[in-house]
N, CA, C and O atoms as a MOPAC input file, in Angstrom:
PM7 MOZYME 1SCF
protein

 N    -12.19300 1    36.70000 1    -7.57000 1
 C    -13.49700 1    36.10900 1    -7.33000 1
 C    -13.61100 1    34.85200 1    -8.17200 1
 O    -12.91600 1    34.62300 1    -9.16200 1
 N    -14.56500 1    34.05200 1    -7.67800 1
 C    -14.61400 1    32.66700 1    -8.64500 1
 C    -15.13300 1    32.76500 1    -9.35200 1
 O    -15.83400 1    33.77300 1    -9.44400 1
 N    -15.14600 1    31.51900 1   -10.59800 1
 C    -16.00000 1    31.75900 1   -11.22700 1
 C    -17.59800 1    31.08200 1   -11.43100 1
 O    -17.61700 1    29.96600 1   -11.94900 1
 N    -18.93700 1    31.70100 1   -11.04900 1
 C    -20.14400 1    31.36200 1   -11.08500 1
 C    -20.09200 1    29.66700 1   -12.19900 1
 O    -21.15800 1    29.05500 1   -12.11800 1
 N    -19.25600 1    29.13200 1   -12.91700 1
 C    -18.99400 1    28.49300 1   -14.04300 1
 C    -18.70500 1    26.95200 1   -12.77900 1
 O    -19.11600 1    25.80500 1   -12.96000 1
 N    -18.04100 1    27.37100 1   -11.79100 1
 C    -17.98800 1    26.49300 1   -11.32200 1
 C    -19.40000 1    25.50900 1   -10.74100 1
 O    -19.77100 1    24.33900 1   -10.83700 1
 N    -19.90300 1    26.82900 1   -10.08000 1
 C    -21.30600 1    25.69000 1    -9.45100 1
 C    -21.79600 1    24.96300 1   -10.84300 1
 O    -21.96600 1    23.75000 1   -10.72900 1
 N    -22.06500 1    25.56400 1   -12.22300 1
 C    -22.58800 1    25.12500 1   -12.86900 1
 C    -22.00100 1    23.08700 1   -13.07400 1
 O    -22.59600 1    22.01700 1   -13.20300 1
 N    -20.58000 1    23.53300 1   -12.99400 1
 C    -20.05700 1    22.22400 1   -13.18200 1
 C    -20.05600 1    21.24200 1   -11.88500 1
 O    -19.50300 1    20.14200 1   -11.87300 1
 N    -20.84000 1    21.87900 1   -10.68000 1
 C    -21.00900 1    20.79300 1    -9.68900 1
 C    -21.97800 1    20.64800 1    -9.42400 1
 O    -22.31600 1    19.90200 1    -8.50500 1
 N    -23.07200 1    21.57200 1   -10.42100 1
 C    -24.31000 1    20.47100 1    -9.87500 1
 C    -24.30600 1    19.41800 1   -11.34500 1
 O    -24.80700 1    18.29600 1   -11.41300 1
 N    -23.82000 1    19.92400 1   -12.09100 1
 C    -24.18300 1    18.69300 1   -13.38200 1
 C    -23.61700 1    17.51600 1   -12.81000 1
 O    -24.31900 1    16.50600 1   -12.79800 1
 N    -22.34400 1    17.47000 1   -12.28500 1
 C    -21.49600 1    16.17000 1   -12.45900 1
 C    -22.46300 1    15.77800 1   -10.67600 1
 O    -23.21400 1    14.83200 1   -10.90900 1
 N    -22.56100 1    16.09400 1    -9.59800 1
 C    -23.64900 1    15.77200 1    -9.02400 1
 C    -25.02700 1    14.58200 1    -9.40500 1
 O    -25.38500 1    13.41600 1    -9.23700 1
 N    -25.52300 1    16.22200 1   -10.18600 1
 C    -27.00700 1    14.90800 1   -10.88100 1
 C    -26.54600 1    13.77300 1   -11.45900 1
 O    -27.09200 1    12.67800 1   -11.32200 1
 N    -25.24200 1    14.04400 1   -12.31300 1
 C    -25.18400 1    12.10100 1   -12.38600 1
 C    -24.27900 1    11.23600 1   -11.58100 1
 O    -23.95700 1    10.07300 1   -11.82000 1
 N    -23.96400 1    11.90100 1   -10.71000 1
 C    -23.53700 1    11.16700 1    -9.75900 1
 C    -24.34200 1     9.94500 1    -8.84200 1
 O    -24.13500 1     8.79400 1    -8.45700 1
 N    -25.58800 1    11.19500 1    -8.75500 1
 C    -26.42900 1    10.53300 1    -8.17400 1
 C    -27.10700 1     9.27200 1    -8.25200 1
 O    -27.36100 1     8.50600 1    -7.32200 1
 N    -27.42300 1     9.12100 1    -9.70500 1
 C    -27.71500 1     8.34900 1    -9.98300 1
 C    -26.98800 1     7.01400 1   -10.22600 1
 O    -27.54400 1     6.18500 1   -10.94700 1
 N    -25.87600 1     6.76200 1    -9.72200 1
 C    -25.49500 1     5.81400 1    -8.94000 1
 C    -26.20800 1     5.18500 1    -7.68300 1
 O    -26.23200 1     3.95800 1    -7.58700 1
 N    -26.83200 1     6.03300 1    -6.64500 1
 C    -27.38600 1     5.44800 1    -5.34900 1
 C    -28.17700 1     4.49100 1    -5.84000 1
 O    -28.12000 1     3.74600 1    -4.86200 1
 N    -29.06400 1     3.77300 1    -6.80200 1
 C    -30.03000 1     3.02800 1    -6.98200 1
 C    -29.21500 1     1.84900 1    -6.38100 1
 O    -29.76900 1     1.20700 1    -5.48800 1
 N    -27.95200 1     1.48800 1    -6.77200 1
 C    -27.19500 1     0.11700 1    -6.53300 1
 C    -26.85800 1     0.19100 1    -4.82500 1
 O    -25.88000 1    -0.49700 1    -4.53400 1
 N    -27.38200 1     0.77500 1    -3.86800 1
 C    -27.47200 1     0.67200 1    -2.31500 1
 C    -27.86000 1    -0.34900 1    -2.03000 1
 O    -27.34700 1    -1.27200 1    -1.39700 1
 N    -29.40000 1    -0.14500 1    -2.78900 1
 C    -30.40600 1    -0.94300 1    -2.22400 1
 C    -30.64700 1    -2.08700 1    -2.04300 1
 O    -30.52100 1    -2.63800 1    -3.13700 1
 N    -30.95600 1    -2.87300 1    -1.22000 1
 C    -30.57800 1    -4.47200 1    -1.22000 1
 C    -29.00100 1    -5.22700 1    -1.26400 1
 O    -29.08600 1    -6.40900 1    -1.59600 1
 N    -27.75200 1    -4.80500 1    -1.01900 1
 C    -26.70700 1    -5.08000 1    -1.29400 1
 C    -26.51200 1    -5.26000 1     0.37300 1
 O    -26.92300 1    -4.55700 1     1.29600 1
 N    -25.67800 1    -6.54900 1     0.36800 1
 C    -24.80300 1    -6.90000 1     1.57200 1
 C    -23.63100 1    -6.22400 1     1.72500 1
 O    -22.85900 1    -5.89200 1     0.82500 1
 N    -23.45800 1    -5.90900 1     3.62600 1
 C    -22.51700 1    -5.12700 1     3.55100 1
 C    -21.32400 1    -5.47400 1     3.40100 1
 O    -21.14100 1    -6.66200 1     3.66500 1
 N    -20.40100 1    -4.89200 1     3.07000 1
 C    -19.29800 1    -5.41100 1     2.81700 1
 C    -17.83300 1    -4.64900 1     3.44200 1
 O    -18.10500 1    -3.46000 1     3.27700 1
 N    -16.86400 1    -4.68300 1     3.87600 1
 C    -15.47800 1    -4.32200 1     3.82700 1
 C    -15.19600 1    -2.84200 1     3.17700 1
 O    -15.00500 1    -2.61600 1     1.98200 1
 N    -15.21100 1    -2.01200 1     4.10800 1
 C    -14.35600 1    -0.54100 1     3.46900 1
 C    -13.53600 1    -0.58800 1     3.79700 1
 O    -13.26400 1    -1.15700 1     4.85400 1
 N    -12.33400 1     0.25700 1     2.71100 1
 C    -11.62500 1     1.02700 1     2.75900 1
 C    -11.42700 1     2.51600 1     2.70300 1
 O    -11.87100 1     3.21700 1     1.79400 1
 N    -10.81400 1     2.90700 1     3.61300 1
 C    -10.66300 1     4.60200 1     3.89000 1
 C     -9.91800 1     5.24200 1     3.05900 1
 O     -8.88500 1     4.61900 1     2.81400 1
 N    -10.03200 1     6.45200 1     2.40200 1
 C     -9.11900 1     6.91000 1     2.02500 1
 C     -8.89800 1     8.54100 1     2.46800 1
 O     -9.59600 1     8.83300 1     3.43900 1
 N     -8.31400 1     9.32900 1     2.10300 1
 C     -7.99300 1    10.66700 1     2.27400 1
 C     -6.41900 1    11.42900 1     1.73000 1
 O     -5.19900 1    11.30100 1     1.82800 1
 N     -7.55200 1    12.33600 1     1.07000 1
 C     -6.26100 1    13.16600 1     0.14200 1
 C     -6.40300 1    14.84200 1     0.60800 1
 O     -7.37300 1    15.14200 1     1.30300 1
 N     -5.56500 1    15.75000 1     0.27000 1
 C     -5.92600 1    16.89200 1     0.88900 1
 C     -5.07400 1    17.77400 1    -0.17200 1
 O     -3.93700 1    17.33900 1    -0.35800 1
 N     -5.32700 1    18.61800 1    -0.70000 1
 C     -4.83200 1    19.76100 1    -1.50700 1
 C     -3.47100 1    19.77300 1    -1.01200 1
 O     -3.14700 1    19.16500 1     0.00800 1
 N     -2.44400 1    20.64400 1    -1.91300 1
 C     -1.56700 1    21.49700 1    -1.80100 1
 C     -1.41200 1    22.53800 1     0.03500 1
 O     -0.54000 1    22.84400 1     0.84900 1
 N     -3.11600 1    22.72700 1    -0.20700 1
 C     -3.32000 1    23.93800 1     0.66300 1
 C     -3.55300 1    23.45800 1     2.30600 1
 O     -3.47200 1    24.20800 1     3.27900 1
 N     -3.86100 1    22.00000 1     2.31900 1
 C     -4.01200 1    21.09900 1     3.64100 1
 C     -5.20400 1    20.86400 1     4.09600 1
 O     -6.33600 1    21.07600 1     3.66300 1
 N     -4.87300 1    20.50200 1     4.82100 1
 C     -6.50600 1    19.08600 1     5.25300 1
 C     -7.63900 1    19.87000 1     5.62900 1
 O     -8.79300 1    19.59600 1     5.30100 1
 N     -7.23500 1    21.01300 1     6.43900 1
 C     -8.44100 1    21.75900 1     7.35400 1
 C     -8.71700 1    22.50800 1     6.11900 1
 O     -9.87100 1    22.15400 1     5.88000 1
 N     -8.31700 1    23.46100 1     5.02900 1
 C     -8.33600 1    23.56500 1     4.23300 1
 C     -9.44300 1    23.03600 1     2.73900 1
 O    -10.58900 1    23.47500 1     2.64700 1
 N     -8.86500 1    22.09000 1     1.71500 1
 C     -9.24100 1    21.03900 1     0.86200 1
 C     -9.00900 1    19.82400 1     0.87100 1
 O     -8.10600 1    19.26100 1     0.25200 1
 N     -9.83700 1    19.31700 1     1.59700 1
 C     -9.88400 1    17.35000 1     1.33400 1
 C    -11.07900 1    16.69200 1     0.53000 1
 O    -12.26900 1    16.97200 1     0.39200 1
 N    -10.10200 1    15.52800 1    -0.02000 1
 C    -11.41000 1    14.17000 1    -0.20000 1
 C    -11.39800 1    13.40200 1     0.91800 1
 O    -10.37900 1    13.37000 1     1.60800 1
 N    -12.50200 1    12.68900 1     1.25300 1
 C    -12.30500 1    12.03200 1     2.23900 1
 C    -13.57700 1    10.61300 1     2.19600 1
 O    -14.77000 1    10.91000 1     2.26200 1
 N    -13.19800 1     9.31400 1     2.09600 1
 C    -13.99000 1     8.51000 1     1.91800 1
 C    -13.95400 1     7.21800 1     2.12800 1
 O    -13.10200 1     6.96800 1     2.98100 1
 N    -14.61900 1     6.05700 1     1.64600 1
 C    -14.38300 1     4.57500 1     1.82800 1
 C    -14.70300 1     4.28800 1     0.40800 1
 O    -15.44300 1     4.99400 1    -0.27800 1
 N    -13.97600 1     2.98500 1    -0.07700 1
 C    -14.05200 1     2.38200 1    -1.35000 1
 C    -14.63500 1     1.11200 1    -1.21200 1
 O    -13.71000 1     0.75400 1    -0.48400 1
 N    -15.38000 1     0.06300 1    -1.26500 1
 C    -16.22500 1    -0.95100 1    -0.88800 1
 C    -16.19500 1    -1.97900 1    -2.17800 1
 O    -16.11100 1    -1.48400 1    -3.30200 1
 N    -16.24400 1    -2.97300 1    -2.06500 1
 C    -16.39300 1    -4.24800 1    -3.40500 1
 C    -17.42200 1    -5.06500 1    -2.83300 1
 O    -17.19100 1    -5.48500 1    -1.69900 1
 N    -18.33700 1    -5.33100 1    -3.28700 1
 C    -19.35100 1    -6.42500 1    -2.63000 1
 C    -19.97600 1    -6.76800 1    -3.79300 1
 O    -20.11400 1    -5.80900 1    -4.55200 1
 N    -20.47000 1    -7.97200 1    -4.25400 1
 C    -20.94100 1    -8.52400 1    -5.28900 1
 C    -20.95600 1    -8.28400 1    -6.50600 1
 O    -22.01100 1    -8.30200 1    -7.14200 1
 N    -20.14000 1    -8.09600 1    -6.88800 1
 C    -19.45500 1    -7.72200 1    -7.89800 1
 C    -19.70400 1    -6.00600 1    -8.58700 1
 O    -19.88600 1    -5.56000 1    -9.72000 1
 N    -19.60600 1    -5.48300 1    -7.37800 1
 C    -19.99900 1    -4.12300 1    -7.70100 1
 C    -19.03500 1    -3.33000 1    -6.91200 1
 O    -18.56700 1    -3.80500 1    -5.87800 1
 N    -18.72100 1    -2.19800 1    -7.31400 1
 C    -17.50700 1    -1.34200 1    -6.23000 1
 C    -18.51700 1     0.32300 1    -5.99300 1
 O    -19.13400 1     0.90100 1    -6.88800 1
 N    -18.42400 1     0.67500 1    -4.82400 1
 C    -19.16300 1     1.95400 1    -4.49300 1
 C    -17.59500 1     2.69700 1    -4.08700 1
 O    -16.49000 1     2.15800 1    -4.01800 1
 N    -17.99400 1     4.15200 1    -3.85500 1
 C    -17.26200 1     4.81100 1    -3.89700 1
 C    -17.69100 1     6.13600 1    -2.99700 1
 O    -18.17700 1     7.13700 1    -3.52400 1
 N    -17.48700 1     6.03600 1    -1.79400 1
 C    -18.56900 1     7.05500 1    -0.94500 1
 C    -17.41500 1     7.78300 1    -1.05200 1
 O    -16.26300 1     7.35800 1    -1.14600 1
 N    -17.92200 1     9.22700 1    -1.02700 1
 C    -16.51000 1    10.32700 1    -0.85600 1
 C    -16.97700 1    11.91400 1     0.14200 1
 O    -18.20700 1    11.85200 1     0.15400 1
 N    -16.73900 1    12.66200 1     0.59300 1
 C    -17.10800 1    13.79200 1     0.98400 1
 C    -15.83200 1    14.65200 1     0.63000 1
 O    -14.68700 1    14.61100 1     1.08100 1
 N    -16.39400 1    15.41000 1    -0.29100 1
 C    -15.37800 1    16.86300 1    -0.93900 1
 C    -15.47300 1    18.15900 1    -0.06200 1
 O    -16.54400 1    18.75600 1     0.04800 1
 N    -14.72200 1    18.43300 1     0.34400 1
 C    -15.20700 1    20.04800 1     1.34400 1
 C    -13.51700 1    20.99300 1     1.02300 1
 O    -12.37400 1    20.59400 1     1.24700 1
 N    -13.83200 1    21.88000 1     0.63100 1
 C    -13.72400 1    23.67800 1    -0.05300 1
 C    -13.25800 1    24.50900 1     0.83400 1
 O    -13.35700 1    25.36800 1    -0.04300 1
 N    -12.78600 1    25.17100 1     1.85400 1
 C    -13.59300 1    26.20500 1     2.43600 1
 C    -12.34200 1    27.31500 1     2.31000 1
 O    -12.21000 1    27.99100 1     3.33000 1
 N    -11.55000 1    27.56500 1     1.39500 1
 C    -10.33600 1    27.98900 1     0.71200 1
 C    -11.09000 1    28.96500 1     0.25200 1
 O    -11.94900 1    28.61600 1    -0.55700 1
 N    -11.01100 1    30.42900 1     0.60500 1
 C    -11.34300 1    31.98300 1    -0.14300 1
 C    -11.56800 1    32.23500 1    -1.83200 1
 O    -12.45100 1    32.69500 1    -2.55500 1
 N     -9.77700 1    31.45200 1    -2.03900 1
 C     -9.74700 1    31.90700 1    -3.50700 1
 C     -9.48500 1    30.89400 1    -4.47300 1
 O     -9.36100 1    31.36400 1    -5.60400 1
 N     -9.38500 1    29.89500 1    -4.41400 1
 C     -9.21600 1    28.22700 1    -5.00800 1
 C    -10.08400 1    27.33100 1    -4.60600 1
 O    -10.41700 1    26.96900 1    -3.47800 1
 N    -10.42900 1    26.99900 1    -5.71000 1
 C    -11.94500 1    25.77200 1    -5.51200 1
 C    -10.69300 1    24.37200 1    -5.66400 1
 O     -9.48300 1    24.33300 1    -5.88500 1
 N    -11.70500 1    23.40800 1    -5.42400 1
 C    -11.10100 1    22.29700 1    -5.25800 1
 C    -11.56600 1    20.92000 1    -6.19300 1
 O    -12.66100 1    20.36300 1    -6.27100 1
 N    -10.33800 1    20.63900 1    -6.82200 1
 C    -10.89700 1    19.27100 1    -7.69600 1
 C    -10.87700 1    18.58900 1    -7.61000 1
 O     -9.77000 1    18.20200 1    -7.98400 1
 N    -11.91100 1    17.20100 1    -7.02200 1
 C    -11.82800 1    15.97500 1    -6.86800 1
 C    -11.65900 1    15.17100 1    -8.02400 1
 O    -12.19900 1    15.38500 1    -9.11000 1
 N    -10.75600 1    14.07800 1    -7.70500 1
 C    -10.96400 1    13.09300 1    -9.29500 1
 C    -10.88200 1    12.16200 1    -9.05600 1
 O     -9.92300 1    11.91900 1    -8.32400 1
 N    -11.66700 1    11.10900 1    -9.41300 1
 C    -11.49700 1     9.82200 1    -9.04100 1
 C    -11.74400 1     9.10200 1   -10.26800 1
 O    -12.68800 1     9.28200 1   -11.03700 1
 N    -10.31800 1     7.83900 1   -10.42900 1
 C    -10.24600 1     7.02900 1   -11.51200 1
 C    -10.51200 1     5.26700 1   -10.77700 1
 O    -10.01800 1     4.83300 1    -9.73600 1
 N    -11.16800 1     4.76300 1   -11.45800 1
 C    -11.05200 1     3.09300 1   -11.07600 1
 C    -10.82600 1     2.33300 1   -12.72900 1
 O    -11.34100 1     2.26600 1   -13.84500 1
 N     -9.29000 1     1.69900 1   -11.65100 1
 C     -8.43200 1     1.60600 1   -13.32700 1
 C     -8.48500 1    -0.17700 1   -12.76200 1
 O     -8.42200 1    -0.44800 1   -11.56200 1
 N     -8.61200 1    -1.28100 1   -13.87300 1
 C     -8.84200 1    -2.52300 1   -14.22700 1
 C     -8.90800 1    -3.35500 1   -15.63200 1
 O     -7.93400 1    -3.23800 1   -16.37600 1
 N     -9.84900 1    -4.07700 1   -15.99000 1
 C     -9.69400 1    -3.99800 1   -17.43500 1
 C    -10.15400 1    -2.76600 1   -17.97000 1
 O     -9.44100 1    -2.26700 1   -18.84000 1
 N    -11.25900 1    -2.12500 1   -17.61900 1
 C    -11.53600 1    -0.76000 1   -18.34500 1
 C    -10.82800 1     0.38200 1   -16.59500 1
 O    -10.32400 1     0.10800 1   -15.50600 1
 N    -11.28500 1     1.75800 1   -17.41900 1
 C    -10.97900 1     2.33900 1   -16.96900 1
 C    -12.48100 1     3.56900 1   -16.83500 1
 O    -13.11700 1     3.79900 1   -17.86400 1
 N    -12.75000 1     4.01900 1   -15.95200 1
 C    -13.69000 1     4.97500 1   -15.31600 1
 C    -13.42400 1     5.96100 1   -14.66300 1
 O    -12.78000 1     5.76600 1   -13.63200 1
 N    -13.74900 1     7.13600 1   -14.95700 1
 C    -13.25900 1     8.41800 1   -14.42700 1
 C    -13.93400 1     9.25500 1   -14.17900 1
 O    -14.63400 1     9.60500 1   -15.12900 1
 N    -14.13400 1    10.03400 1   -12.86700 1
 C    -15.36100 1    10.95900 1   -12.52800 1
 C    -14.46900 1    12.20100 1   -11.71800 1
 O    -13.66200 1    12.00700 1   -10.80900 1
 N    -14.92900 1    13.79700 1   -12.43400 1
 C    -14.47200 1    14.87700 1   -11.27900 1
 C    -14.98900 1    15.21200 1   -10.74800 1
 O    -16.06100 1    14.62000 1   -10.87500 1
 N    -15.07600 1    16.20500 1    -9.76400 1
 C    -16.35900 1    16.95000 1    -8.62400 1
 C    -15.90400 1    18.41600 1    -9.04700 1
 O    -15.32200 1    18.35600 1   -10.13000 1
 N    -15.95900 1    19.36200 1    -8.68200 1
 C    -14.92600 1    20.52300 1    -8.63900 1
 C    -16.46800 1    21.44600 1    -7.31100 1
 O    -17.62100 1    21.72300 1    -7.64100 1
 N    -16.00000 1    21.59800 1    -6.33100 1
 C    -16.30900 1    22.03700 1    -5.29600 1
 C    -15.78200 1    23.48600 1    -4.98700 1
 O    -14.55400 1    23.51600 1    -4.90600 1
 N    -16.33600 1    24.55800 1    -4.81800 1
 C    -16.14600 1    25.37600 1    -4.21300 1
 C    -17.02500 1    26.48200 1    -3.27100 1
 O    -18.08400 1    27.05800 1    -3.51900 1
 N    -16.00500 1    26.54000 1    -1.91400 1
 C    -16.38900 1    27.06600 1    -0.74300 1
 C    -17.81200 1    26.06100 1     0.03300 1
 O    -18.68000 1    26.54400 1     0.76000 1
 N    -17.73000 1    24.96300 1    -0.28100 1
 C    -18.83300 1    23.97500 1     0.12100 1
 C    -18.37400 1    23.04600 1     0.07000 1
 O    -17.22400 1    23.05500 1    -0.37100 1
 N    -19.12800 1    21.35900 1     0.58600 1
 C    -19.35500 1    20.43400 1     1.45000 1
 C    -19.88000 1    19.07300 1     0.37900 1
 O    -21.10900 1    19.00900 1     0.39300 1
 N    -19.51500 1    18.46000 1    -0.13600 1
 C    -20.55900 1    17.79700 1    -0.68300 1
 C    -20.51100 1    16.16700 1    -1.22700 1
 O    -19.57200 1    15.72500 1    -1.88900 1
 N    -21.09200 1    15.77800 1    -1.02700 1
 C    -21.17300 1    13.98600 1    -1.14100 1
 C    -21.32200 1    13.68000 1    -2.09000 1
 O    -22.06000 1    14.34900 1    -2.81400 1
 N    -20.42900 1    12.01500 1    -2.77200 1
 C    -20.67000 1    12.04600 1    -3.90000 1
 C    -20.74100 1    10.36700 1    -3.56200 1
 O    -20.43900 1     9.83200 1    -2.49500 1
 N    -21.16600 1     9.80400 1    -4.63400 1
 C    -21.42800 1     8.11000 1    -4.68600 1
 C    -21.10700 1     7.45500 1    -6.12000 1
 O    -22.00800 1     7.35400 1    -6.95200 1
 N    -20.06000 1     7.10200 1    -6.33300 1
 C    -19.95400 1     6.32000 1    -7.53300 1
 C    -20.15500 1     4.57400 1    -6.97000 1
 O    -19.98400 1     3.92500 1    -5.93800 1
 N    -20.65700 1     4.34200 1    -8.48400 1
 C    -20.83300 1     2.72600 1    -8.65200 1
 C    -20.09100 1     2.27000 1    -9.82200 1
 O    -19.87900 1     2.88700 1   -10.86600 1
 N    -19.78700 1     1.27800 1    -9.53900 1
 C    -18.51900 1     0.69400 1   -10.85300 1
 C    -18.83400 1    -1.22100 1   -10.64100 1
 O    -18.84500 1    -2.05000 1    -9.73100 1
 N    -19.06600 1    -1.15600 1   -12.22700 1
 C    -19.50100 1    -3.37500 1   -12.03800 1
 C    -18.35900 1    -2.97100 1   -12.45400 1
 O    -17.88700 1    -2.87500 1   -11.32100 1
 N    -17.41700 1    -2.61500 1   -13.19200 1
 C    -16.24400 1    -3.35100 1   -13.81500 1
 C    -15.13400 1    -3.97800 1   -13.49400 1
 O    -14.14000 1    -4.19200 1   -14.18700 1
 N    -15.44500 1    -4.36200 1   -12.00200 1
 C    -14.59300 1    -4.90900 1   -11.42300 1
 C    -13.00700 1    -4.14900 1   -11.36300 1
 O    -12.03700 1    -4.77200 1   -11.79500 1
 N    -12.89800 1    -3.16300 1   -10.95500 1
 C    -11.54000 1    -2.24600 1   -10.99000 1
 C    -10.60600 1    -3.01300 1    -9.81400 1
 O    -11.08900 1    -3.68800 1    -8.90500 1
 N     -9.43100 1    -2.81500 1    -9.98300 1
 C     -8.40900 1    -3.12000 1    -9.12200 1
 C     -7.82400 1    -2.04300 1    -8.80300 1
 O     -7.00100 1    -2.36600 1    -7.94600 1
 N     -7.75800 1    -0.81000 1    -9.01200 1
 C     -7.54400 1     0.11700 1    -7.92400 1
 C     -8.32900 1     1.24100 1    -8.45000 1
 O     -9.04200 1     1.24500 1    -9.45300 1
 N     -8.01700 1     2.50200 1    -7.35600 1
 C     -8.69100 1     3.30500 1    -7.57700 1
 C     -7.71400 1     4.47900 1    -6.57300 1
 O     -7.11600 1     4.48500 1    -5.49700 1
 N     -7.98100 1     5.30800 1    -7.58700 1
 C     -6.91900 1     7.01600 1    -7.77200 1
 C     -7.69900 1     8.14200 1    -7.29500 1
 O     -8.52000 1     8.52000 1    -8.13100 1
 N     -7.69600 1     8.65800 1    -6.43300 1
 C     -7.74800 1    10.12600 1    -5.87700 1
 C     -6.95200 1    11.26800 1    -5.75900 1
 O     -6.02800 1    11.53200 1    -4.98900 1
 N     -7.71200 1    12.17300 1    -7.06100 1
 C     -6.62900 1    13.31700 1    -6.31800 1
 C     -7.21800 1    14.68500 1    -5.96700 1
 O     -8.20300 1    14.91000 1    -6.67100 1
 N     -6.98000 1    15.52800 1    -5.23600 1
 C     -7.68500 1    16.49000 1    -4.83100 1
 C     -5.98100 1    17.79400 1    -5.41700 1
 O     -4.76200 1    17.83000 1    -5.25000 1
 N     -7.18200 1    18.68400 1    -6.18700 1
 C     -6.34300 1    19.91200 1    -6.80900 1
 C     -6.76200 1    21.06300 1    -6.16600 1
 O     -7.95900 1    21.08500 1    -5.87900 1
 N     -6.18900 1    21.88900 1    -5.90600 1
 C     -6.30600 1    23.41700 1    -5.83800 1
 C     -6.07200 1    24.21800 1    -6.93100 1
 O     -4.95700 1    24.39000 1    -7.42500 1
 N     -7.46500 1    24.89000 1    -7.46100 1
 C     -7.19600 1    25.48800 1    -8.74400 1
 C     -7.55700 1    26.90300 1    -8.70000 1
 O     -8.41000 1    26.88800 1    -7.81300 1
 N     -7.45400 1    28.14300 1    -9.09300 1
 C     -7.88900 1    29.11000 1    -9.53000 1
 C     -7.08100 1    29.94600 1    -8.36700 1
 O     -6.14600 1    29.47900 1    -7.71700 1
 N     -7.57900 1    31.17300 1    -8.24000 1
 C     -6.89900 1    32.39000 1    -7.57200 1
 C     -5.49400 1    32.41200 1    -7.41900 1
 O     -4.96500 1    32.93600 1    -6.43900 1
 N     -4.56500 1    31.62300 1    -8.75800 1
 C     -3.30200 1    32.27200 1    -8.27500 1
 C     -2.32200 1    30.61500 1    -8.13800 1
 O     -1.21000 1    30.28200 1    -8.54700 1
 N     -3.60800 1    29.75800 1    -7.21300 1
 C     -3.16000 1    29.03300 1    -6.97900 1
 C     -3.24300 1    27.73100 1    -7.05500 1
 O     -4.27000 1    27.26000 1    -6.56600 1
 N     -2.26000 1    26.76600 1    -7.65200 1
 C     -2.47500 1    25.35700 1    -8.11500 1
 C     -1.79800 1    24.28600 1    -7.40800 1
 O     -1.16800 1    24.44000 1    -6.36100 1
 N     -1.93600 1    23.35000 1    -7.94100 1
 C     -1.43800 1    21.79800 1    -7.08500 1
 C     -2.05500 1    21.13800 1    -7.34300 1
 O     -3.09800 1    21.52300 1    -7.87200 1
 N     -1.74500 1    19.17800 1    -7.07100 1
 C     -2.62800 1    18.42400 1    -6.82500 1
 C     -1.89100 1    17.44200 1    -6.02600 1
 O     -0.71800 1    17.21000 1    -6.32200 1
 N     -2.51000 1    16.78000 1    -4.94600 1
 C     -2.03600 1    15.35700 1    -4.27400 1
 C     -3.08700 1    14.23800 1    -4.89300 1
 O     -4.28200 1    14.25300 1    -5.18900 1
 N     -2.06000 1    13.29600 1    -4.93300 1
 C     -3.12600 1    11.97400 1    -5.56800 1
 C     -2.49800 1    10.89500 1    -4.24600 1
 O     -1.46400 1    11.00500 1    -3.58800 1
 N     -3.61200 1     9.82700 1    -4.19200 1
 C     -3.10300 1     9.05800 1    -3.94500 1
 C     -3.70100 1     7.96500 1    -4.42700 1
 O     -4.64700 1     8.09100 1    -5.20500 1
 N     -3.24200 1     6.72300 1    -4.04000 1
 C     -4.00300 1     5.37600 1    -5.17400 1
 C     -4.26600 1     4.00400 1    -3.70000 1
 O     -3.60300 1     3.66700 1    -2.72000 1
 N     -5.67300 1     3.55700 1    -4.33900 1
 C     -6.00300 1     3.06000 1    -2.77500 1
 C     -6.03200 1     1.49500 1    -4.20400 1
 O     -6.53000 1     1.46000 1    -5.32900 1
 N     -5.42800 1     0.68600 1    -3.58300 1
 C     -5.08700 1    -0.98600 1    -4.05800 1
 C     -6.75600 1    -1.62000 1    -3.81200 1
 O     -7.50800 1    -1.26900 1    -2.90300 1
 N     -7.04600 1    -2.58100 1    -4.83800 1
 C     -8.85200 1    -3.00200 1    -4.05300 1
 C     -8.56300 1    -4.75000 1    -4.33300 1
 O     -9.41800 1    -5.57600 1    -4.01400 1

């Protein structure tokens, strides 16, 4: 069985996730990029799945995390590496859920990896999207 420890850690990293959306508002649209990563365990399975965006000197980061794996929750991670470096996880399990990062620091790429953790069973696929 999982552990209850998890939701705790996806609604925290959530609430401040959220608070990224303020930088939507009023911004021209701009150029996505797609990305998609998928567990150990496969796509229908555990994926990230999203677009990475740069528009005025700001980078968004739309993503949708979805779980639906019995006995392994799933860890999203996303790094945007440049002069600094920024790093955010999700950890999702048996659920669906949207996340929104904002980054001024002007990053030049940005790292996804989606893990399969707990019941037994581990992994991670990364992949790295160029901006």
């Amino acid at each position: 069985m999982k552990s209850l420890a998890h939701a705790a850690r996806i609604s925290t990293a959530l609430g401040v996730l959220a608070l990224g959306s303020a930088g939507l508002t009023g911004t021209a649209a701009a150029a996505s990029t797609p990305f998609e990563v998928c567990s150990p365990l496969g796509c229908a399975v555990q994926s990230v799945r999203g677009t990475v965006e740069k528009s005025g000197g700001q980078t968004r980061v739309v993503a949708t995390i979805a779980d639906s794996s019995p006995t392994a929750s799933l860890t999203a991670r996303f790094i945007l590496t440049g002069k600094t470096t920024e790093a955010w996880q999700v950890i999702v399990d048996d659920a669906t859920r949207q996340v929104l990062l904002n980054s001024a620091a002007a990053p030049t790429r940005l790292t996804v990896s989606a893990c399969a953790t707990g019941g037994g069973i581990g992994g991670c696929s990364t992949k790295t999207v160029p901006l």
